[in-house]
mmCIF file of the N, C-alpha and C atoms, coordinates in Angstrom:
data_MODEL
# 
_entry.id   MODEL 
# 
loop_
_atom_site.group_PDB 
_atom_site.id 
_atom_site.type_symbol 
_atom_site.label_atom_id 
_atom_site.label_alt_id 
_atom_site.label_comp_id 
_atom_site.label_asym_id 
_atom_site.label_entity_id 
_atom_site.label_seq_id 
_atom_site.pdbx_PDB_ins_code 
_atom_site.Cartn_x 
_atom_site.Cartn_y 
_atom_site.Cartn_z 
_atom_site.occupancy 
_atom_site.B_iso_or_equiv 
_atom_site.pdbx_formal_charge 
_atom_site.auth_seq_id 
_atom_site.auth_comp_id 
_atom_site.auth_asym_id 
_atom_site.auth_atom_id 
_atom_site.pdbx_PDB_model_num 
ATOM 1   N N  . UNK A 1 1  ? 19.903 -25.265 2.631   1.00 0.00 ? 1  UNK A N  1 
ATOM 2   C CA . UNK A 1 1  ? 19.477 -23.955 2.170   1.00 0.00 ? 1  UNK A CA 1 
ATOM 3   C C  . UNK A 1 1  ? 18.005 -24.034 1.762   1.00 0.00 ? 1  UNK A C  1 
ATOM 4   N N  . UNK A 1 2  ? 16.765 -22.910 1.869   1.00 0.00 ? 2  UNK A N  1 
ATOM 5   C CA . UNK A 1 2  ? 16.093 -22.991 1.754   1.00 0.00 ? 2  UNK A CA 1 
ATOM 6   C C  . UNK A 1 2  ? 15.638 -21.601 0.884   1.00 0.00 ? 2  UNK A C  1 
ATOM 7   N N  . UNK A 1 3  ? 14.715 -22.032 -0.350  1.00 0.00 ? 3  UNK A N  1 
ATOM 8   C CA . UNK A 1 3  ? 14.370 -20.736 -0.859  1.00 0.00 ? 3  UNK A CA 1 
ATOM 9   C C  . UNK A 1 3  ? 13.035 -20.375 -0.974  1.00 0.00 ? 3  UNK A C  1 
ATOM 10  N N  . UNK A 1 4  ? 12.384 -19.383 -0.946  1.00 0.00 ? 4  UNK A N  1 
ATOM 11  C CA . UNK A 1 4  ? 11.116 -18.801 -1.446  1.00 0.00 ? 4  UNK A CA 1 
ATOM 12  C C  . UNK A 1 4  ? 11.038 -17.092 -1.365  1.00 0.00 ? 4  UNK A C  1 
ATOM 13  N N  . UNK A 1 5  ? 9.593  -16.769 -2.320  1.00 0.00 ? 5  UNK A N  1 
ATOM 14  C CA . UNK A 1 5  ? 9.811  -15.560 -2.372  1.00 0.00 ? 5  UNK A CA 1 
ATOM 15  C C  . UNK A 1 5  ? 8.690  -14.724 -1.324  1.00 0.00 ? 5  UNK A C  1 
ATOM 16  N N  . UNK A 1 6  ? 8.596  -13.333 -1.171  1.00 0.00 ? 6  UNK A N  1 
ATOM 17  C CA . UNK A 1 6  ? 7.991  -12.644 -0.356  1.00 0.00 ? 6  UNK A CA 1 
ATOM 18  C C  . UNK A 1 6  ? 8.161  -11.544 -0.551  1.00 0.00 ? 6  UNK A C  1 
ATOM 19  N N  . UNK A 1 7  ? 6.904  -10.893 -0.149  1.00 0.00 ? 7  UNK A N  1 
ATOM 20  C CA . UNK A 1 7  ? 6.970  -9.550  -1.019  1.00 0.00 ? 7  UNK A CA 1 
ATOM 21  C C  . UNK A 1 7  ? 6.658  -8.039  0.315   1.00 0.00 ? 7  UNK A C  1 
ATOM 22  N N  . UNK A 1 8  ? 7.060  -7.617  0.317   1.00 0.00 ? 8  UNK A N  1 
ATOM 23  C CA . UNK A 1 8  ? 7.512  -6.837  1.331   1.00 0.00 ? 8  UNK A CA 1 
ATOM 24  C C  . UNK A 1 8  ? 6.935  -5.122  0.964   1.00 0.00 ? 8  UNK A C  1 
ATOM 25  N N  . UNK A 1 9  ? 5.272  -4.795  1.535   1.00 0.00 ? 9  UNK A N  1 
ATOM 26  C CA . UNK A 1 9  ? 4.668  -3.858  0.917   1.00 0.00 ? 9  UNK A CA 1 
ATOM 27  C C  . UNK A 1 9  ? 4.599  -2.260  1.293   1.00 0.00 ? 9  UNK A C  1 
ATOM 28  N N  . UNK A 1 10 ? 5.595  -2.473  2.821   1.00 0.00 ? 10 UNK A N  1 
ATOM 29  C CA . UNK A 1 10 ? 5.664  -1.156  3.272   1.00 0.00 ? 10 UNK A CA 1 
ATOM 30  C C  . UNK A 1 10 ? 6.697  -1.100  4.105   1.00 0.00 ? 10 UNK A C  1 
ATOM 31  N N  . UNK A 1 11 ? 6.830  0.448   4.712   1.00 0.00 ? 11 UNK A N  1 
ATOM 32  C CA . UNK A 1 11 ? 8.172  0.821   5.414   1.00 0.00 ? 11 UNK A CA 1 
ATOM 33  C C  . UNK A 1 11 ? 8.228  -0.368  6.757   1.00 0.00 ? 11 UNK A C  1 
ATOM 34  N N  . UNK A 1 12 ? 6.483  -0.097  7.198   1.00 0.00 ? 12 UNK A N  1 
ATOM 35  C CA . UNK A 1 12 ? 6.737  -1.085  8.383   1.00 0.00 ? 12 UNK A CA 1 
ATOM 36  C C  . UNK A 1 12 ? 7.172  -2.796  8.158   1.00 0.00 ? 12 UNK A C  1 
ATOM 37  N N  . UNK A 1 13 ? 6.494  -3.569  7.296   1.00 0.00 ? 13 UNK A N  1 
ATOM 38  C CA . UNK A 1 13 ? 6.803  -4.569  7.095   1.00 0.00 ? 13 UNK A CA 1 
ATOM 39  C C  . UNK A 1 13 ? 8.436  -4.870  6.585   1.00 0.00 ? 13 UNK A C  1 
ATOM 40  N N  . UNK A 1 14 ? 8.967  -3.772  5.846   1.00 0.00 ? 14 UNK A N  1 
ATOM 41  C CA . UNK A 1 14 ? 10.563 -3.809  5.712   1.00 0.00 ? 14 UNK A CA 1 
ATOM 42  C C  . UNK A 1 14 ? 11.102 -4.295  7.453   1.00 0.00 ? 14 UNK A C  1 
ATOM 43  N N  . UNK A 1 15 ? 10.938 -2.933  8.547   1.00 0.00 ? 15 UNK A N  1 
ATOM 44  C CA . UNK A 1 15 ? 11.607 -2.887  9.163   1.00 0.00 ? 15 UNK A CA 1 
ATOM 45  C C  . UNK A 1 15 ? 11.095 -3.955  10.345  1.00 0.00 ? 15 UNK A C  1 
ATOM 46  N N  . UNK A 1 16 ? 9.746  -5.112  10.181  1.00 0.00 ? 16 UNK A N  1 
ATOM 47  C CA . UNK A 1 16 ? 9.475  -6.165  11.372  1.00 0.00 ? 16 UNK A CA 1 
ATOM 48  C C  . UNK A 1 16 ? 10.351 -7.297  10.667  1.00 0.00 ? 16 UNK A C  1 
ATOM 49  N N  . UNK A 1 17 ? 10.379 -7.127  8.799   1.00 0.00 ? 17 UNK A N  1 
ATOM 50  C CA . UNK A 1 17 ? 11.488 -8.508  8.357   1.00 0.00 ? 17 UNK A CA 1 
ATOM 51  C C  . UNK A 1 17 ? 12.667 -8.440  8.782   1.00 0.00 ? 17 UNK A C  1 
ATOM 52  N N  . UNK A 1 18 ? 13.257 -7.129  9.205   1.00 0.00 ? 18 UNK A N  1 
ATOM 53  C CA . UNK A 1 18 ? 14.779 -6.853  9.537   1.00 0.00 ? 18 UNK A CA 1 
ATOM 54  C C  . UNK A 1 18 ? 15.203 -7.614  10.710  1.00 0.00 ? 18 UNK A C  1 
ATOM 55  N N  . UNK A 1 19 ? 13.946 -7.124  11.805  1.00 0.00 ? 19 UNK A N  1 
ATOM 56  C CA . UNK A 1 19 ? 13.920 -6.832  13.415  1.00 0.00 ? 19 UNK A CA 1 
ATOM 57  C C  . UNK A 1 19 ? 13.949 -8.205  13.295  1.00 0.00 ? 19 UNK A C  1 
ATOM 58  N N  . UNK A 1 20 ? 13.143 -9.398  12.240  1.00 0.00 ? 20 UNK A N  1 
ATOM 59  C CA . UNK A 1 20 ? 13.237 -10.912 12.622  1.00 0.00 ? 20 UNK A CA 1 
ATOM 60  C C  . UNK A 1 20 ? 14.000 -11.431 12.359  1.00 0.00 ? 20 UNK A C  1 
ATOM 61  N N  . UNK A 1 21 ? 14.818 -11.195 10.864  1.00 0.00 ? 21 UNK A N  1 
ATOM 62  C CA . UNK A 1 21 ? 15.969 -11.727 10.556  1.00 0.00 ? 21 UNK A CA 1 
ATOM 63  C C  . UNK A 1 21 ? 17.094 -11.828 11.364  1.00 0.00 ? 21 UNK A C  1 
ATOM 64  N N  . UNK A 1 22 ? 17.097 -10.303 12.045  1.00 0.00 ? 22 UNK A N  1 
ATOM 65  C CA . UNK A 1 22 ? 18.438 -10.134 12.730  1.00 0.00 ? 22 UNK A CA 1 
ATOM 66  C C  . UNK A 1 22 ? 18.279 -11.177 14.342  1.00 0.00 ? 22 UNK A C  1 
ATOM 67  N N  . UNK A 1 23 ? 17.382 -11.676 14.426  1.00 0.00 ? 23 UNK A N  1 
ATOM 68  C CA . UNK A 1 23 ? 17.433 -12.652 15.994  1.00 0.00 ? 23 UNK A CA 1 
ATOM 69  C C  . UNK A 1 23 ? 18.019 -13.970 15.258  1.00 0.00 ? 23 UNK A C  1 
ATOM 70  N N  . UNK A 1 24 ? 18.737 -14.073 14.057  1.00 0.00 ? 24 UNK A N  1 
ATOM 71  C CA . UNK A 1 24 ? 18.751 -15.476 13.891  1.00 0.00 ? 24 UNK A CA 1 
ATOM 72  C C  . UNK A 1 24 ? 20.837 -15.182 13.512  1.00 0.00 ? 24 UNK A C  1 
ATOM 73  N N  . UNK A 1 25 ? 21.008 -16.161 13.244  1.00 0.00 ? 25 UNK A N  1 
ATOM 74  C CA . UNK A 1 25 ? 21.920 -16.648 13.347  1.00 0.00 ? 25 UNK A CA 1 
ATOM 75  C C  . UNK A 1 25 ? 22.980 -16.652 12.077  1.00 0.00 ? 25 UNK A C  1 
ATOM 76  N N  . UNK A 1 26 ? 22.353 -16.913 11.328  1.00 0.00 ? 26 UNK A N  1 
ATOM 77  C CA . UNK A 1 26 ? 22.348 -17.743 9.613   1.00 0.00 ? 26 UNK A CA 1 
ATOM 78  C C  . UNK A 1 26 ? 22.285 -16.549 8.876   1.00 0.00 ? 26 UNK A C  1 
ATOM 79  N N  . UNK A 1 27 ? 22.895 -16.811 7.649   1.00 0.00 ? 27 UNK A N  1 
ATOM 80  C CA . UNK A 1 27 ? 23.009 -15.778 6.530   1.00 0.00 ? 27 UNK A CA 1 
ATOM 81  C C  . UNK A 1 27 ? 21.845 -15.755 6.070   1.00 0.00 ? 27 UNK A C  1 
ATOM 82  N N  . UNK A 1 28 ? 21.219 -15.065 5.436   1.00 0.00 ? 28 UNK A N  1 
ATOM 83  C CA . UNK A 1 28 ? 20.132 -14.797 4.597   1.00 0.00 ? 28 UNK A CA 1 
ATOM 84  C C  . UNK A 1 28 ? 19.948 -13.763 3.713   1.00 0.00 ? 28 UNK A C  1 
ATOM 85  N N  . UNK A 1 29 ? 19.956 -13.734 2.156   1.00 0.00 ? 29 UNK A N  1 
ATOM 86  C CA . UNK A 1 29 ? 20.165 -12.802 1.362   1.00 0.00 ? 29 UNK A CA 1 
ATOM 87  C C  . UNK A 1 29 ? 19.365 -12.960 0.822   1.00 0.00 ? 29 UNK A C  1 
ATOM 88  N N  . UNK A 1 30 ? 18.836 -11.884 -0.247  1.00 0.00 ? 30 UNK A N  1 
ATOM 89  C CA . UNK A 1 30 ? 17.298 -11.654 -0.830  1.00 0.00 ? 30 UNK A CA 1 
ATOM 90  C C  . UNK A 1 30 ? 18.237 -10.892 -2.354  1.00 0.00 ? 30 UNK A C  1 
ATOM 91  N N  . UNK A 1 31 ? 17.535 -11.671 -3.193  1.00 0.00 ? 31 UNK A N  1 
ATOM 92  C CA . UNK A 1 31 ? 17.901 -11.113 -4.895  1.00 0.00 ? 31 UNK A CA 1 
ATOM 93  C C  . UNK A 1 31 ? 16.702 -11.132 -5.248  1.00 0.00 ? 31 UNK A C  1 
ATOM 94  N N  . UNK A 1 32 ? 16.753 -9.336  -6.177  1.00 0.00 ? 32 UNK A N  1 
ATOM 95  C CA . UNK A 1 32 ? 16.064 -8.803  -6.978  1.00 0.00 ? 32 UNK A CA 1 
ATOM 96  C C  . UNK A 1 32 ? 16.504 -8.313  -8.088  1.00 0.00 ? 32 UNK A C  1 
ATOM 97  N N  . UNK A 1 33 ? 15.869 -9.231  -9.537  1.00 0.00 ? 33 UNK A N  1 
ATOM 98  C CA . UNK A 1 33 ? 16.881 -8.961  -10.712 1.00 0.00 ? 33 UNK A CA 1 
ATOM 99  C C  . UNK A 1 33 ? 18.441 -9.956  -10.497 1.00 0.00 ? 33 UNK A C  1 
ATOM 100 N N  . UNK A 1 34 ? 19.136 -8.863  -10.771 1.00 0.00 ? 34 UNK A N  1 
ATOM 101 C CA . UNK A 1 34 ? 20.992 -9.269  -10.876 1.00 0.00 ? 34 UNK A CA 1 
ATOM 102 C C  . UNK A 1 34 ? 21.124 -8.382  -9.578  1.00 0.00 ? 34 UNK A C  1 
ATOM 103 N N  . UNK A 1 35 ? 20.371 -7.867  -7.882  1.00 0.00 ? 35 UNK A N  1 
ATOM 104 C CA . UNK A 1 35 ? 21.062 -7.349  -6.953  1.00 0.00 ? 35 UNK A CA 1 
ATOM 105 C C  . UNK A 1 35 ? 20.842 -8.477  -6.176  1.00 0.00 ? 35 UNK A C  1 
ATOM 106 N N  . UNK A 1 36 ? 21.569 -8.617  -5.431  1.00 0.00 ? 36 UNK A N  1 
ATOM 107 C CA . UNK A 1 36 ? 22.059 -9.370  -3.939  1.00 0.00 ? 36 UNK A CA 1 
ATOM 108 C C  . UNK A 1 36 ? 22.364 -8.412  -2.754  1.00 0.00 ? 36 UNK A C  1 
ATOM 109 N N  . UNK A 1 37 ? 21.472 -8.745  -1.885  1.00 0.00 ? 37 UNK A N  1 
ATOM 110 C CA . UNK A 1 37 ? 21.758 -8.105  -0.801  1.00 0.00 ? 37 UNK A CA 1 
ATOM 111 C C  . UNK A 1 37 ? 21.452 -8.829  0.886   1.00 0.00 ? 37 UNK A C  1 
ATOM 112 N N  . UNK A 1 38 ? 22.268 -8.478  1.509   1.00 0.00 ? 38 UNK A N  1 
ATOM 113 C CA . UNK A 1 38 ? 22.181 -9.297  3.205   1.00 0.00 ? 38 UNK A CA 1 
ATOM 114 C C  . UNK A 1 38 ? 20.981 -8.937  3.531   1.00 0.00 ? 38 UNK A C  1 
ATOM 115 N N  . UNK A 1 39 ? 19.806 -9.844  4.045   1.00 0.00 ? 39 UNK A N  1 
ATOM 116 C CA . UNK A 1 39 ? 18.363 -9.307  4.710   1.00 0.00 ? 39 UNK A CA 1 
ATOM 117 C C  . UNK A 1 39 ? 18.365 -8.879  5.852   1.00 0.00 ? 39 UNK A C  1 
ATOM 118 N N  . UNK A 1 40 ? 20.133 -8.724  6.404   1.00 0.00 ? 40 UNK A N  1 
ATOM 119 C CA . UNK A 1 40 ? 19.683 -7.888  7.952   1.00 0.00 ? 40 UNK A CA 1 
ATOM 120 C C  . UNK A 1 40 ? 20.039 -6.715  7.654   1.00 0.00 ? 40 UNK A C  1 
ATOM 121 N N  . UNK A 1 41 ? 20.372 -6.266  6.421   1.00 0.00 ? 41 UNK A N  1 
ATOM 122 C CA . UNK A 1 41 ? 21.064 -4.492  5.641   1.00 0.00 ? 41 UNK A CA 1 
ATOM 123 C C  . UNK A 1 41 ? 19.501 -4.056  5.806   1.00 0.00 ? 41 UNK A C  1 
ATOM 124 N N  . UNK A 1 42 ? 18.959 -2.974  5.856   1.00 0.00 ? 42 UNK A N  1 
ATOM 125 C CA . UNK A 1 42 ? 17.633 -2.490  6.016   1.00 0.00 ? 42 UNK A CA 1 
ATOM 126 C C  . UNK A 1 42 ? 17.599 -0.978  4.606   1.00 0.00 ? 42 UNK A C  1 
ATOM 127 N N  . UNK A 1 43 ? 18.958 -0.657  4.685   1.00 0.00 ? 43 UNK A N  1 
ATOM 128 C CA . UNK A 1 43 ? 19.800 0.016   3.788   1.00 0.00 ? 43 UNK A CA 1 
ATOM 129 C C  . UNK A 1 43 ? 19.514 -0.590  2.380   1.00 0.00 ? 43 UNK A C  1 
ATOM 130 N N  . UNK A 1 44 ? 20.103 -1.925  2.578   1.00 0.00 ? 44 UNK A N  1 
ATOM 131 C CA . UNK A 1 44 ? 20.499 -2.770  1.304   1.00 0.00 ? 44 UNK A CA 1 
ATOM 132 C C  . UNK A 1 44 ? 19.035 -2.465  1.105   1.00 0.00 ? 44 UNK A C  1 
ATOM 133 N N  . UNK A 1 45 ? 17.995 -3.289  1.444   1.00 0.00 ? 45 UNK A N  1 
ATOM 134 C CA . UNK A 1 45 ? 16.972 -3.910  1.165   1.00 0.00 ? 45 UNK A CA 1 
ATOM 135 C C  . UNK A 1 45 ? 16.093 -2.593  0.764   1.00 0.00 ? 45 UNK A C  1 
ATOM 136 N N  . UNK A 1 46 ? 16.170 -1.668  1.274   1.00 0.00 ? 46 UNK A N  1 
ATOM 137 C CA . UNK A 1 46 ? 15.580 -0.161  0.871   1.00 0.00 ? 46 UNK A CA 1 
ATOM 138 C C  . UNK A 1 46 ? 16.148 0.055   -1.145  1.00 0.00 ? 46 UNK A C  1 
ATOM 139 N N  . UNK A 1 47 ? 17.560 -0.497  -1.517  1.00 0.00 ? 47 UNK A N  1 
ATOM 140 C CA . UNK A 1 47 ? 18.109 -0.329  -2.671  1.00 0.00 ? 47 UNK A CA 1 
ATOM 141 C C  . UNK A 1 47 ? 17.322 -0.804  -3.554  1.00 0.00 ? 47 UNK A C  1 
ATOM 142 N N  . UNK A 1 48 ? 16.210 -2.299  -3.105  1.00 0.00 ? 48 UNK A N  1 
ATOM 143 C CA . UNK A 1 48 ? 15.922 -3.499  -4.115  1.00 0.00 ? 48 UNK A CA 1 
ATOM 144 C C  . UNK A 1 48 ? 14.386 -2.472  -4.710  1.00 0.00 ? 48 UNK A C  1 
ATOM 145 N N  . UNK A 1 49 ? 13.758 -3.571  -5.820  1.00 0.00 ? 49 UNK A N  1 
ATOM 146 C CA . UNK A 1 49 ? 12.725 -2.605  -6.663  1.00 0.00 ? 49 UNK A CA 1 
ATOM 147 C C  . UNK A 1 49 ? 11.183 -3.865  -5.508  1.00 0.00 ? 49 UNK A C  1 
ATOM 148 N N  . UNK A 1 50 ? 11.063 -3.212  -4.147  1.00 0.00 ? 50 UNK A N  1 
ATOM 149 C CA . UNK A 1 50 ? 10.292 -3.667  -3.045  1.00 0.00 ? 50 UNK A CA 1 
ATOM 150 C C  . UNK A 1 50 ? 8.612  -3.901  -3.979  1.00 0.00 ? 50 UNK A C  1 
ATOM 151 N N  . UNK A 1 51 ? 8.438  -3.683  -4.959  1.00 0.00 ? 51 UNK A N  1 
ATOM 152 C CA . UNK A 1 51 ? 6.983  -3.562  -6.056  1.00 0.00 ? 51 UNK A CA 1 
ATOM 153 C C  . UNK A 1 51 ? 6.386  -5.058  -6.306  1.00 0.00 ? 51 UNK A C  1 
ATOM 154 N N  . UNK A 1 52 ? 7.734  -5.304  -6.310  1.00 0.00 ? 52 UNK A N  1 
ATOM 155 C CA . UNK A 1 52 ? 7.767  -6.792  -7.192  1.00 0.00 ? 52 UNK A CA 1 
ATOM 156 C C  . UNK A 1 52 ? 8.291  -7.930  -6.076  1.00 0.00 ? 52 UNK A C  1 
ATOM 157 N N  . UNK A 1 53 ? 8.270  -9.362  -6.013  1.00 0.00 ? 53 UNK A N  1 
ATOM 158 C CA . UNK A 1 53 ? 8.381  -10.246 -4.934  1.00 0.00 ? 53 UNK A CA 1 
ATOM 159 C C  . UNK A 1 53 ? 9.794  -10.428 -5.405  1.00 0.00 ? 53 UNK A C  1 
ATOM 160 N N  . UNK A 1 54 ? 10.196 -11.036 -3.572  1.00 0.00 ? 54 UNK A N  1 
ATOM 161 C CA . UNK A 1 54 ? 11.934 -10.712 -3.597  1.00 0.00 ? 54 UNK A CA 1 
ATOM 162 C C  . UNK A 1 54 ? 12.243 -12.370 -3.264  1.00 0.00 ? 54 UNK A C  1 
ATOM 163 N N  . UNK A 1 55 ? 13.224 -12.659 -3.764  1.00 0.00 ? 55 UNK A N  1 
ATOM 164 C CA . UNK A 1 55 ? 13.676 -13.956 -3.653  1.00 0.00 ? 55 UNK A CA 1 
ATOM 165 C C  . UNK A 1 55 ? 14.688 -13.929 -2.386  1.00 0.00 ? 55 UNK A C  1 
ATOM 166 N N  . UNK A 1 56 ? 14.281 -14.907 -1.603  1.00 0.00 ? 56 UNK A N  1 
ATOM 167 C CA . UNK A 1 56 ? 14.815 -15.149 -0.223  1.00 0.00 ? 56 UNK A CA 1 
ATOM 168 C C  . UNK A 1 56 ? 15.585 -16.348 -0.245  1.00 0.00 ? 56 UNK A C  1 
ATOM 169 N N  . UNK A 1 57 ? 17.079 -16.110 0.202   1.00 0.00 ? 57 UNK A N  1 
ATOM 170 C CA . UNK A 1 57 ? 18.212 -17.598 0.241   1.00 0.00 ? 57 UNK A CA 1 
ATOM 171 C C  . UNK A 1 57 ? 18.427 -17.334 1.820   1.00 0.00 ? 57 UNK A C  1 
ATOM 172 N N  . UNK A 1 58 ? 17.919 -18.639 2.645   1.00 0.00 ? 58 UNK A N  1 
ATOM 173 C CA . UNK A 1 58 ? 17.884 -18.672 3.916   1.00 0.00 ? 58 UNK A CA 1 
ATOM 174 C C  . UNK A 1 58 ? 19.751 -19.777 3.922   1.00 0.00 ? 58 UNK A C  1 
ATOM 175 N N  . UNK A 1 59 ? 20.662 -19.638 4.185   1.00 0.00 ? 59 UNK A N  1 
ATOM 176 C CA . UNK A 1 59 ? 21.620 -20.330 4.561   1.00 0.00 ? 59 UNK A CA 1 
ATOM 177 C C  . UNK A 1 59 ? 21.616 -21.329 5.591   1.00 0.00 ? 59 UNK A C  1 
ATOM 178 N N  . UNK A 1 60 ? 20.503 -21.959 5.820   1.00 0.00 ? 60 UNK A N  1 
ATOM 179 C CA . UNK A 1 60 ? 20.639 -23.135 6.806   1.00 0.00 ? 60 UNK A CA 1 
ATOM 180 C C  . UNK A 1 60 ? 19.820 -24.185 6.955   1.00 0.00 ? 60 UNK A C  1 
ATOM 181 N N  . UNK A 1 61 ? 19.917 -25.421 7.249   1.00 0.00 ? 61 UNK A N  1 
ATOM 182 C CA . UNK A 1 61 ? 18.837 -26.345 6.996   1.00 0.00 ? 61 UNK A CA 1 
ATOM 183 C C  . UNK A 1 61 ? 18.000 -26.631 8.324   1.00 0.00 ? 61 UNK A C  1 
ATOM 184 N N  . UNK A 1 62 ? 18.335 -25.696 9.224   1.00 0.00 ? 62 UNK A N  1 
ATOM 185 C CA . UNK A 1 62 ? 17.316 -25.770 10.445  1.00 0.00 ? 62 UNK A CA 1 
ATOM 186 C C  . UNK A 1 62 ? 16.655 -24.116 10.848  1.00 0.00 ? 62 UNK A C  1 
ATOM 187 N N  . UNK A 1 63 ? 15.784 -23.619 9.915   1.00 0.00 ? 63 UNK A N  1 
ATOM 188 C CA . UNK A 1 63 ? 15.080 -22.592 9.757   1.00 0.00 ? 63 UNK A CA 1 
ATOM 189 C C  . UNK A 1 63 ? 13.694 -23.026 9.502   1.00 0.00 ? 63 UNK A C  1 
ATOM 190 N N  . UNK A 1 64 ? 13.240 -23.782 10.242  1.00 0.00 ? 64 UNK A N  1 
ATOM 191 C CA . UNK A 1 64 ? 11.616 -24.014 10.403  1.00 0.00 ? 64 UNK A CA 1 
ATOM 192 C C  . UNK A 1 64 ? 10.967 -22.725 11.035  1.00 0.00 ? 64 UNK A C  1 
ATOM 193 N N  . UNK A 1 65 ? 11.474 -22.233 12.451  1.00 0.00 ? 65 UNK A N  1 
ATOM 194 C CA . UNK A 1 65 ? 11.074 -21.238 13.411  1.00 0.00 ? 65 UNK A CA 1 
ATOM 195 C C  . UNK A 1 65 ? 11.218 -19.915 12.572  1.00 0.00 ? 65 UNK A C  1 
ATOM 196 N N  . UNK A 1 66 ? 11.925 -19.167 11.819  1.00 0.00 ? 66 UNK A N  1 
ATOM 197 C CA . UNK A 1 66 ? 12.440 -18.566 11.079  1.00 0.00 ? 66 UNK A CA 1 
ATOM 198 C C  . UNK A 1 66 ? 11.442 -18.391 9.396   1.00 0.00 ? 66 UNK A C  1 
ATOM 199 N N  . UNK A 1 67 ? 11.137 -19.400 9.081   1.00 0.00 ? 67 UNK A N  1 
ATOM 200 C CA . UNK A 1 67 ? 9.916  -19.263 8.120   1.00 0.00 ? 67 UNK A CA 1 
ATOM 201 C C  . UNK A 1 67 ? 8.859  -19.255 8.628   1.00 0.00 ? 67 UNK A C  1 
ATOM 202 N N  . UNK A 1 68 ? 8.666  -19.925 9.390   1.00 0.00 ? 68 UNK A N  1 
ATOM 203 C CA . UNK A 1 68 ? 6.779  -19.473 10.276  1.00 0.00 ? 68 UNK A CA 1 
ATOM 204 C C  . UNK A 1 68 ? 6.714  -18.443 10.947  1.00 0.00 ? 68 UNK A C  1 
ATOM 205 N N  . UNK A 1 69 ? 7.656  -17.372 11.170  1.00 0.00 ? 69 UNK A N  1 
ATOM 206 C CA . UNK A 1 69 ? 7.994  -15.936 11.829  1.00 0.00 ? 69 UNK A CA 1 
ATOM 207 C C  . UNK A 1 69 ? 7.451  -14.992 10.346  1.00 0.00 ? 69 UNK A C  1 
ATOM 208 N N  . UNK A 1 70 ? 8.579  -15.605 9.261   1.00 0.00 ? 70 UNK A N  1 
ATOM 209 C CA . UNK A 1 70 ? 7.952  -14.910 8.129   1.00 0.00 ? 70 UNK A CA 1 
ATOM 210 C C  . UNK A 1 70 ? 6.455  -15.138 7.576   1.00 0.00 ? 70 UNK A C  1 
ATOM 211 N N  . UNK A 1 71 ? 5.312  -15.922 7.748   1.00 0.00 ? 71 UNK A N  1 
ATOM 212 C CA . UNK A 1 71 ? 4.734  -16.095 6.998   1.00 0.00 ? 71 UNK A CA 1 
ATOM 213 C C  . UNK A 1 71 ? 4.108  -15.349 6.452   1.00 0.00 ? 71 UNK A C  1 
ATOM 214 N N  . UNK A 1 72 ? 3.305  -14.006 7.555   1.00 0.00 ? 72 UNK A N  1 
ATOM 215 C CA . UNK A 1 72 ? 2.858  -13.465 6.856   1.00 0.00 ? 72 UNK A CA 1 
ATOM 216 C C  . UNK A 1 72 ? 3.821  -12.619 5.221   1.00 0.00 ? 72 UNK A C  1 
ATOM 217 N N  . UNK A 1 73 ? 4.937  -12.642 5.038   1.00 0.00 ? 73 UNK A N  1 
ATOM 218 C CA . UNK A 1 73 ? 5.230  -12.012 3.977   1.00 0.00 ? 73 UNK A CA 1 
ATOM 219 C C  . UNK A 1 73 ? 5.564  -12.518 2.745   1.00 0.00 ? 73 UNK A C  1 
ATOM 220 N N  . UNK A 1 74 ? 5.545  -14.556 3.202   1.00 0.00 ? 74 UNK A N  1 
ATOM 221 C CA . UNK A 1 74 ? 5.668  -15.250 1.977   1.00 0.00 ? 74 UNK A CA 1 
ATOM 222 C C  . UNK A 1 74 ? 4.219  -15.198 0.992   1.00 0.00 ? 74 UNK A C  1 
ATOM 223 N N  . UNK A 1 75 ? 4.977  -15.545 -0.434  1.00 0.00 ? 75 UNK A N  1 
ATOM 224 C CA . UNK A 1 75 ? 3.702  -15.507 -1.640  1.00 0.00 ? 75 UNK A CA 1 
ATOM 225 C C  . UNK A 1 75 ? 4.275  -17.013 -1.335  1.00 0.00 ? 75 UNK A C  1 
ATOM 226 N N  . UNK A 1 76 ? 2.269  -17.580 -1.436  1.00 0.00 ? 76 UNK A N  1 
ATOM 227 C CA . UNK A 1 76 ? 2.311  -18.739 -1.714  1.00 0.00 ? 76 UNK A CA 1 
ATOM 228 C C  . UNK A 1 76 ? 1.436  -19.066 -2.552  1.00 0.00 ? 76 UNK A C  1 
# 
């Protein structure tokens, strides 16, 4: 499992994290506060407070390709 956070600043960048998440395979959920939600829900992820950086739980230990897709939206 792999974690980090990323902060997600507009409608478009919501819906290119969706469009990437969903080519993969693996669970991946994003908590904000006490919510949990699936990162391929576009729904869900519309619920979270998007202002503030979102904590990302990637479910798999072979997601190299999958974080360098995200980079531009990780805080580092």
């Amino acid at each position: 499992m792999k974690t980090f956070n990323l902060l997600l600043g507009s409608i478009n960048d919501v819906k290119d994290f969706v469009n990437t998440v969903s080519k993969y395979d693996f669970d991946v959920d994003l908590t904000s506060g006490r919510y949990v939600v699936d990162a391929k829900s576009i729904m869900g992820i519309f619920s979270l407070d998007l202002s503030k950086p979102i904590k990302v739980e990637v479910h798999s230990d072979d997601c190299d390709a999958f974080v360098a897709e995200l980079d531009k939206f990780i805080i580092k």
